[in-house]
FISETOR-558168 format. One line per 4 residues: their letters; for each residue x, y, z of C-alpha. Coordinates in Angstrom, 1 decimal. Layout:
<sites>
A	X/Y/Z; ...
</sites>
This chain:
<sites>
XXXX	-18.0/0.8/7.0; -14.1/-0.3/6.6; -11.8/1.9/4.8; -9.5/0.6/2.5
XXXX	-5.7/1.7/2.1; -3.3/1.3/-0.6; 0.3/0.2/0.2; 3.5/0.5/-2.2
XXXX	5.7/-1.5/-1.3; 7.4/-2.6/-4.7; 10.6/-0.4/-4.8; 14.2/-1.6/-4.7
XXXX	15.6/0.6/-1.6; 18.8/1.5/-3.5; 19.2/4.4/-1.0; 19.1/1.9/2.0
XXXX	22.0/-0.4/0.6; 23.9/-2.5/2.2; 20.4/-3.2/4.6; 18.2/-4.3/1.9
XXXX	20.3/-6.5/-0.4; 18.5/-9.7/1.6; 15.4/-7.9/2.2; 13.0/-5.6/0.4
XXXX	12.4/-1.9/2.4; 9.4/-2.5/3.6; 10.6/-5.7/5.7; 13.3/-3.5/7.1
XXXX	12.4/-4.1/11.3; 12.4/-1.2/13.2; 12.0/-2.3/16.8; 10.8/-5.7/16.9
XXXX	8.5/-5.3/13.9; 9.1/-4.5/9.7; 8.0/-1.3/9.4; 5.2/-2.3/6.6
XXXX	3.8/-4.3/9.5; 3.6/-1.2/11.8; 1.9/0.4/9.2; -0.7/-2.0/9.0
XXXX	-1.1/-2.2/12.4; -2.0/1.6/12.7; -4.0/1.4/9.8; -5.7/-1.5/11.8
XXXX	-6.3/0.3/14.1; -8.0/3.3/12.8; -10.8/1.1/10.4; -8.9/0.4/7.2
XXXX	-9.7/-3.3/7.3; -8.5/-3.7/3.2; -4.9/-3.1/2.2; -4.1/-4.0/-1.3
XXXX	0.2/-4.4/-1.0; 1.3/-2.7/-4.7; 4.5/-5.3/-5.0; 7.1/-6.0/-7.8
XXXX	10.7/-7.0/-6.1; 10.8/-9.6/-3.8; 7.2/-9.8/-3.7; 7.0/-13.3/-2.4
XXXX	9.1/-12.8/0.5; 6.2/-9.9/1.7; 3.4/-12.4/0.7; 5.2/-14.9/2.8
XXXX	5.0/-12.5/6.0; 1.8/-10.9/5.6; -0.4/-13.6/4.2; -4.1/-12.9/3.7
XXXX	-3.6/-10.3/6.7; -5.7/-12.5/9.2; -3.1/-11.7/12.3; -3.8/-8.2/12.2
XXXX	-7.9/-8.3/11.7; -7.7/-7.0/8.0; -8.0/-8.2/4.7; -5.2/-7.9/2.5
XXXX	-4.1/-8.6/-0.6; -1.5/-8.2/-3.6; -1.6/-6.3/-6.6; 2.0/-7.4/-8.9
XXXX	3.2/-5.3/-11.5; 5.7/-7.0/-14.1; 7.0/-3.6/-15.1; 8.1/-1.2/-13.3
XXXX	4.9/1.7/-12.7; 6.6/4.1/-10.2; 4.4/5.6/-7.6; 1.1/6.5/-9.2
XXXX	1.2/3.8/-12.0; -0.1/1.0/-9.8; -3.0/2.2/-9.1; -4.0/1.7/-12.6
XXXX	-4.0/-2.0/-12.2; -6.3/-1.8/-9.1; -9.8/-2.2/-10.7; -12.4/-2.3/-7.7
XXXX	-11.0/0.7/-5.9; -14.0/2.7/-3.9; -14.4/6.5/-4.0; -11.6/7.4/-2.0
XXXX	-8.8/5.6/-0.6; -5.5/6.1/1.1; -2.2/5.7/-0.7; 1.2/5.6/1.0
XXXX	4.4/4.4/0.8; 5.6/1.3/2.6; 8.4/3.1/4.3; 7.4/5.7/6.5
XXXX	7.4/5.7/10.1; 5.0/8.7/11.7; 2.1/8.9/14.2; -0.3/10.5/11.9
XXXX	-3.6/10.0/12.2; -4.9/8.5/9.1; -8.2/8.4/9.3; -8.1/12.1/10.2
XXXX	-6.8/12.5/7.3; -9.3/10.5/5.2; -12.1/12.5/6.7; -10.4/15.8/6.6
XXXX	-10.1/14.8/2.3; -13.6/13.9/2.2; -15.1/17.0/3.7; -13.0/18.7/1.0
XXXX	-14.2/16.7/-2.0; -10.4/16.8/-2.8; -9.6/14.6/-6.0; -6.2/14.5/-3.9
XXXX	-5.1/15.6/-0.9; -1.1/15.2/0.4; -0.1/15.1/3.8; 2.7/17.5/4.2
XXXX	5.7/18.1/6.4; 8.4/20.8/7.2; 11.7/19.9/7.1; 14.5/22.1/8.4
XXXX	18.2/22.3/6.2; 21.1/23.5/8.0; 23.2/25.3/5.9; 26.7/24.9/6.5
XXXX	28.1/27.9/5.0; 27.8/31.6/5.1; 25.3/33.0/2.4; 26.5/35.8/0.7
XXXX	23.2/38.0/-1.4; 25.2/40.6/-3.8; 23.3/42.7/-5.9; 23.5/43.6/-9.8
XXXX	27.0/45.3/-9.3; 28.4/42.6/-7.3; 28.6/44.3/-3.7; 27.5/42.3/-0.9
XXXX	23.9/43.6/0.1; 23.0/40.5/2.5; 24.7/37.7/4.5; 23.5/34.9/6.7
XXXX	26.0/32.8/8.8; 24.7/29.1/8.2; 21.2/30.0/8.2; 18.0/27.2/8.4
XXXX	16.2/26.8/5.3; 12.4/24.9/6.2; 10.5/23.5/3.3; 7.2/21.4/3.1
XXXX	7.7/17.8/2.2; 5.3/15.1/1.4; 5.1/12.8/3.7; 4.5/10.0/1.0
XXXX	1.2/9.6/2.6; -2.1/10.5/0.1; -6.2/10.3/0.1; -6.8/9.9/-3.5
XXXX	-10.7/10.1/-4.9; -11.3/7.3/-7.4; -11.5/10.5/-10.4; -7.8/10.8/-9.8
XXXX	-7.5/7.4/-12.0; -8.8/9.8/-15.4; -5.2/11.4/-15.1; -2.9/8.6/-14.5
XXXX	-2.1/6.7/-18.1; -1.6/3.0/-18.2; 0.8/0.6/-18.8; 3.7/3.1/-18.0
XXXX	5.7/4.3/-14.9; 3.7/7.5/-13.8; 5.0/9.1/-10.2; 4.0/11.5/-7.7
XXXX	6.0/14.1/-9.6; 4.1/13.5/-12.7; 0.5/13.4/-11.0; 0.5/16.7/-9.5
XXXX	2.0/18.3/-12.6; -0.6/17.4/-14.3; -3.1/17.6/-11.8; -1.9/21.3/-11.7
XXXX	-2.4/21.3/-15.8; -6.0/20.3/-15.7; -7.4/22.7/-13.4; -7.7/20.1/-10.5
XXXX	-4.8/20.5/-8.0; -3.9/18.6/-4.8; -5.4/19.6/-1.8; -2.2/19.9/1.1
XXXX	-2.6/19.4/4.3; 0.7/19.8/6.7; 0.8/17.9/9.8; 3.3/18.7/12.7
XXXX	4.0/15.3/14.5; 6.4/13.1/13.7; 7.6/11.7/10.6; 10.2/9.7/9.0
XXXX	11.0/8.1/5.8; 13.6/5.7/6.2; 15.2/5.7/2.8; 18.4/6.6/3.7
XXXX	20.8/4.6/6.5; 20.8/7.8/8.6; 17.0/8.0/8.6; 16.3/4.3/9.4
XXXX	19.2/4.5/12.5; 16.7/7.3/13.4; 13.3/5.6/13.1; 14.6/2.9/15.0
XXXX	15.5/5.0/18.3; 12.7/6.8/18.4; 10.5/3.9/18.3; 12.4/2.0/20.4
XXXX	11.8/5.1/23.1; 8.2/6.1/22.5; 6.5/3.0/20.9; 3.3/3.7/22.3
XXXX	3.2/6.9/20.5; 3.0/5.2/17.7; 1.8/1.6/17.9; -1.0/1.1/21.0
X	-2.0/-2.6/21.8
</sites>
């Protein structure tokens, strides 16, 4: 049975600016490929044969690439919102969504395994499960800890603070829908919130390959030398 995968891919890639004034993120190449169309190889790959593309800017410049999805072996098609709906909003519009289903974003450049993942949420009976990842902050000053009276108690010379991330890569289960309103921008932010609120949180899962979100200039300069280096690792033909 094919899996089917949900793609956003309608944001603006402020961040990424001067890069994606002609072209929307997710048609940003790294290596010889847009890096949506890396993802859809891997998801290819691993038996997701229906990706629905969530699209609002520039969406007929990514219908224009990825067409029905017939190069790459998997159905795909386009769901258009005509007002902005943030992360979790689109899903909303999606009306023949099975019982669970991946959602990422149309950004990220890793070598996780997602239909791992997929079965990892399903032997949980998650209503949604994030995949999570550490990232390491170097700080670049000396951290003073004084106590109540002022006197220095602590120090650490430009110590490493780690933190879990999410990847921007999610199995949802089709009950997830009951808490995202309609008609309204509605983000990750707000869906674990209220997720948390109702009793019913997120399942997270961390994963310690690799992973990238190319947002920001530095990040995409990044993705694009480490694929260029190990592409195998993260696209196999």
């Amino acid at each position: 049975m094919g899996l089917r995968a949900i793609v956003l891919a309608g944001g603006r890639g402020t961040r990424l600016r001067p890069y994606t004034v002609a072209l929307p993120k997710p048609l940003m190449p790294v290596g010889e490929w847009p890096i949506l169309e890396i993802i859809i190889r891997q998801l290819a790959a691993q038996g997701f044969d229906h990706v629905s593309l969530a699209v609002n800017h520039q969406a007929d410049l990514l219908r224009a690439y990825f067409g029905d999805g017939a190069r790459w072996n998997v159905r795909i098609d386009y769901s258009l919102e005509t007002q902005p709906l943030s992360t979790m909003g689109p899903l909303t519009l999606m009306k023949d969504l099975p019982d669970d289903f991946l959602v990422m974003n149309g950004d990220v450049l890793t070598d996780l395994d997602y239909r791992e993942l997929y079965e990892f949420h399903r032997s949980r009976r998650s209503i949604f499960t994030v995949s999570a990842h550490t990232r390491t902050q170097k700080i670049e000053y000396g951290v003073l800890t004084p106590n109540g009276e002022g006197l220095l108690v602590g120090f650490q010379e430009k110590p490493h603070l780690d933190y879990l991330v999410s990847m921007g890569v999610y199995i949802a289960s089709r009950k997830v829908l009951a808490h995202i309103p309609g008609g309204t921008a509605f983000g990750f932010d707000h869906l674990m919130l209220r997720l948390i609120d109702a009793g019913t949180p997120a399942l997270v899962r961390s994963y310690d390959g690799y992973w990238l979100d190319i947002g920001r200039p530095d990040d995409y300069q990044e993705a694009v030398e480490v694929f260029e280096k190990d592409r195998d690792r993260f696209v196999k033909e």
